[in-house]
C-alpha positions as CSV (number, residue, x, y, z in Angstrom):
1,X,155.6,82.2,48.2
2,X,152.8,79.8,48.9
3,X,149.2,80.0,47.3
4,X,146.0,79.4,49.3
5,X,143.5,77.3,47.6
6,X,140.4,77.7,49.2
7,X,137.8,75.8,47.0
8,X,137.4,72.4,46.3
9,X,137.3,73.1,42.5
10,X,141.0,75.1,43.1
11,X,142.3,71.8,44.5
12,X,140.7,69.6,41.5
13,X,142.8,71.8,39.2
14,X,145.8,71.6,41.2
15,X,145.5,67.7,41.1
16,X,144.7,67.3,38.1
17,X,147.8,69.7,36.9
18,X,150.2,67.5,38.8
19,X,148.6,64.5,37.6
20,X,149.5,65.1,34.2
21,X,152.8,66.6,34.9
22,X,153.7,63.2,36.7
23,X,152.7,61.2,33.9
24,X,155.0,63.2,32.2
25,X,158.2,64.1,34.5
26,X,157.5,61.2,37.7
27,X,155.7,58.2,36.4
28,X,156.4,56.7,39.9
29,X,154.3,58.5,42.0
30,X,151.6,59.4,39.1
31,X,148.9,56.4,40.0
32,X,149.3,57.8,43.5
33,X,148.6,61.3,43.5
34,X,144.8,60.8,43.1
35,X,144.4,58.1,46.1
36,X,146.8,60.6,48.2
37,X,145.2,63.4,47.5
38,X,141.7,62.2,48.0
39,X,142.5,60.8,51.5
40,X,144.2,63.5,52.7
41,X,140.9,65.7,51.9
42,X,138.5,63.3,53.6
43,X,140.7,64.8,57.0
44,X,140.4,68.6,55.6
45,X,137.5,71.2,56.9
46,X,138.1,74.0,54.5
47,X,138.4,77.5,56.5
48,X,139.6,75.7,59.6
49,X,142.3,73.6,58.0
50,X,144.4,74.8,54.7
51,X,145.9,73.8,51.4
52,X,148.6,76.2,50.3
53,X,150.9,75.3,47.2
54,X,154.1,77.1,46.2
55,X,154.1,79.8,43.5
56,X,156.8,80.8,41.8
57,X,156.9,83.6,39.3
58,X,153.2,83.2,38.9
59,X,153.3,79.3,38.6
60,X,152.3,77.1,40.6
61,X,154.9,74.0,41.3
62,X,153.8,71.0,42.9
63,X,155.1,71.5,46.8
64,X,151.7,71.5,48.8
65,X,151.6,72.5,52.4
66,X,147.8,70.9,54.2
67,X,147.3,72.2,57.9
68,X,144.8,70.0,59.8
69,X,143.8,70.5,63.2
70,X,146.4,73.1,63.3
71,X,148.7,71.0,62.1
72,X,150.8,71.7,59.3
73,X,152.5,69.1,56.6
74,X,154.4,69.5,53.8
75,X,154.1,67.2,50.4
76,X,157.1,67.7,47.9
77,X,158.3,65.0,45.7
78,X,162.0,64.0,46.0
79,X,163.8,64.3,42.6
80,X,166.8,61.1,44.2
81,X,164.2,58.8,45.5
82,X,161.4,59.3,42.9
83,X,158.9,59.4,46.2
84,X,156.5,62.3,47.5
85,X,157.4,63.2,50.8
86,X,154.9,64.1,53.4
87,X,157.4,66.2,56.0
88,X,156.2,68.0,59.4
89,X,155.8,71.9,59.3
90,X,158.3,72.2,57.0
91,X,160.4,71.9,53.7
92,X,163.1,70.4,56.1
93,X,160.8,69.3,58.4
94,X,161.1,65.4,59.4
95,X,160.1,63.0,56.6
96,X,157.2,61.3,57.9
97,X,156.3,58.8,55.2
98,X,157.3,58.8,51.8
99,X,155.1,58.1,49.1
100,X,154.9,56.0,45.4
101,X,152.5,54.0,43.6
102,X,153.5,50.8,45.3
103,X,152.0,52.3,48.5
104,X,149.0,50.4,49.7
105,X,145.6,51.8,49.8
106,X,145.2,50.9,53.4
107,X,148.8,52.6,54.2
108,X,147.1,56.0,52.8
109,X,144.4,55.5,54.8
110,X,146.3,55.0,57.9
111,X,148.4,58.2,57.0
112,X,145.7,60.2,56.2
113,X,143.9,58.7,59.7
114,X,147.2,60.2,62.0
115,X,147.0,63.6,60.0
């Protein structure tokens, strides 16, 4: 079941709670998550466009589905590659990019531009 977060200050929290669990369980993507997240929201009109994150039992985990422009995209980190995946419509949707914190600032940017 997926969550709507409809405030900026729900997303902050969410961010910041998968910040820290990176640190903890993903080092690899940890630096990343902020710079990601952040250009990903410059794209986002909230109302028009959604963030929706997966709850399970009550919990949130750290699968986020964004729709922009109607659009929808999932981000899910991949437990093999050690890489967030930003995937089309779905959880087994194409993998459009893949994500870690050797990713360039101005490859975000260019993802978040073709969102």
């Amino acid at each position: 079941m997926a969550r709507a977060l409809t405030t900026n200050r729900a997303i902050d929290t969410f961010i910041t709670r998968v910040i820290s669990e990176a640190n903890h369980h993903a080092p690899e993507v940890a630096a990343i998550i902020m710079p990601l997240s952040q250009a990903v929201r410059a794209r986002l009109t909230l109302g028009p466009d959604t963030v929706e994150v997966y709850e399970r039992s009550g919990n949130l985990a750290r699968t986020c589905w964004v729709t922009i422009n109607g659009n929808r995209y999932v981000f899910k980190y991949n437990y093999k590659t050690k890489k967030i995946e930003l995937k089309a419509h779905s959880l087994q949707g194409v993998t459009i990019r893949d994500f870690d914190n050797a990713t360039s600032p101005a490859a975000i940017a260019r993802q978040a531009a073709a969102l």
